[in-house]
C-alpha positions as CSV (number, residue, x, y, z in Angstrom):
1,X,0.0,0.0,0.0
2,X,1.3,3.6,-0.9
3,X,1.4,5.9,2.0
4,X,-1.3,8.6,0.4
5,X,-3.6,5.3,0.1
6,X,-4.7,6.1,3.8
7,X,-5.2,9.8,3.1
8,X,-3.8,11.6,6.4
9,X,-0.7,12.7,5.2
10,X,-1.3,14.4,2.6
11,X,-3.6,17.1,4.5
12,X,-1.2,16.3,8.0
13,X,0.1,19.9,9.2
14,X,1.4,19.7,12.1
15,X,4.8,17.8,13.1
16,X,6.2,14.6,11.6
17,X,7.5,12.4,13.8
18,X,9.6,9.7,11.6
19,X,12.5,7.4,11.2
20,X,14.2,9.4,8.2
21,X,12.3,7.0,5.4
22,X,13.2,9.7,2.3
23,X,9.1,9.0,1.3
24,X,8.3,11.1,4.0
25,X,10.0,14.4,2.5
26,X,7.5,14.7,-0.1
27,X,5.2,16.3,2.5
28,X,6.0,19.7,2.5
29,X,3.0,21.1,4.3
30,X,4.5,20.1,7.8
31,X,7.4,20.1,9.6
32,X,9.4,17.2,10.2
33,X,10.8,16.0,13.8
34,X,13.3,12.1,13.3
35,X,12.4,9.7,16.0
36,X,14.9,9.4,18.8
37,X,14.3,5.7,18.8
38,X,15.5,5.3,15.8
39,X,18.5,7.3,15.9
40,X,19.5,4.9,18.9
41,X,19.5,2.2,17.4
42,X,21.7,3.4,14.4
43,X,23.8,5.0,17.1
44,X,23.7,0.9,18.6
45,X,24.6,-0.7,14.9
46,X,27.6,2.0,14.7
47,X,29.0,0.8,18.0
48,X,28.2,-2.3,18.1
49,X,29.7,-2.9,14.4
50,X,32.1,0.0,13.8
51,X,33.4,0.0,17.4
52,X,32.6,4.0,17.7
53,X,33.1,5.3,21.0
54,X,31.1,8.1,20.4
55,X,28.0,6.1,18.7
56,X,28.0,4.6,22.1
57,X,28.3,7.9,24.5
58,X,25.7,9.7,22.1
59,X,23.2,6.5,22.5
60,X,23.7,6.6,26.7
61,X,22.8,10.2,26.2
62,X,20.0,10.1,24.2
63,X,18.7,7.5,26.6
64,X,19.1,9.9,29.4
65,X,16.9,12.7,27.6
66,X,13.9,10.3,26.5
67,X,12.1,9.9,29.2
68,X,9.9,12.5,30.3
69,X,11.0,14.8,28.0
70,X,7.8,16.9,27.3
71,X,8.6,20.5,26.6
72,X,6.0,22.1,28.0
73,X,2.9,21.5,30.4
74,X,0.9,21.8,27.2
75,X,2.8,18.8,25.3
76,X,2.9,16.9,28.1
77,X,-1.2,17.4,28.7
78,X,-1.5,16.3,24.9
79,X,0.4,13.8,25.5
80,X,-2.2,11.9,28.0
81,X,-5.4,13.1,26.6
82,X,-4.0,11.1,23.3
83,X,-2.9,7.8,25.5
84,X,-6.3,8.2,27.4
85,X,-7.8,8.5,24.2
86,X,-6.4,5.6,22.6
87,X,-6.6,3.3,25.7
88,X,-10.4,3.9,26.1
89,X,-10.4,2.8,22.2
90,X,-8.3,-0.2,22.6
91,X,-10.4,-1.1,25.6
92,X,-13.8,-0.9,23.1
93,X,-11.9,-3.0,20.2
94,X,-11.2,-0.5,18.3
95,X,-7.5,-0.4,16.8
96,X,-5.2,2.6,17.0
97,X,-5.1,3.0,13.5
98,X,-8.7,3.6,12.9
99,X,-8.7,5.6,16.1
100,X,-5.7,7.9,14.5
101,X,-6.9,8.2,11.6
102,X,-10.6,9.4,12.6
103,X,-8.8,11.8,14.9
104,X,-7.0,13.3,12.3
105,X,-10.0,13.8,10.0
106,X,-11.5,15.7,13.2
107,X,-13.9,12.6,13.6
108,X,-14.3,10.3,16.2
109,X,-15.2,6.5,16.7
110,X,-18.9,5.6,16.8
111,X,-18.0,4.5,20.9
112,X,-18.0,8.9,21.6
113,X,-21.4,9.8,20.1
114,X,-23.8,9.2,22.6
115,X,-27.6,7.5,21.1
116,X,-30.0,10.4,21.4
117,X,-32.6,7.4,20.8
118,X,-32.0,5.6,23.9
C-alpha cells in the first residue's frame, strides 16, 4: 500500500514524527521531527559494528533525555489526553489505527457519540 492510500498525510500539518524514510519528505506542508528511537538504534549498529566510542556515548545520552521529556505543560497534557484516548479505544476494540486516523479527519469513533434514541 502507498502511504497517500490512507489519506492523512497528505492534508497532516502539524509535526512529523519519523525514522528518516526519504518518502516522507515529499510532504512539504508540515514540519518534520526524526524519532529518537530510531536514531539509537543506528547509534547501537555504529557501536556495536564499527566500534565507535562516540556512537555509544551519544546512544547513553539520548537514553538519558527520553524519558519524560515533554517540553511544555501543554505537550505533556497532549500527550495523556492522546494515550487516554487511545486506551479507552483499545479497551472498546477498536485499533489505533482507525482511532488515528478518525482523529486526524476531526472525527471520532462511533464508541464517543452518545444515542439520542436511547
Amino acid at each position: 500500500m502507498h502511504v497517500d492510500e490512507v489519506g492523512i498525510l497528505p492534508h497532516f500539518t502539524g509535526v512529523l514524527c519519523h525514522d528518516h524514510w526519504k518518502p516522507y519528505y515529499q510532504y512539504t506542508q508540515c514540519q518534520h521531527a526524526l524519532c529518537n528511537a530510531h536514531h539509537i538504534r543506528e547509534l547501537e549498529r555504529a557501536w556495536e559494528q564499527d566500534g565507535m566510542q562516540w556512537a555509544k556515548d551519544m546512544q547513553t545520552l539520548l537514553k538519558e533525555k527520553i524519558p519524560g521529556c515533554f517540553r511544555s505543560r501543554q505537550g505533556a497534557e497532549m500527550f495523556c489526553l492522546l494515550r487516554s484516548y487511545l486506551s479507552t479505544c483499545r479497551k472498546q476494540y477498536v485499533s489505533a489505527s482507525l482511532a488515528l486516523e478518525l482523529l486526524f479527519k476531526n472525527q471520532l469513533p462511533d464508541i464517543f457519540i452518545s444515542n439520542e434514541a436511547e
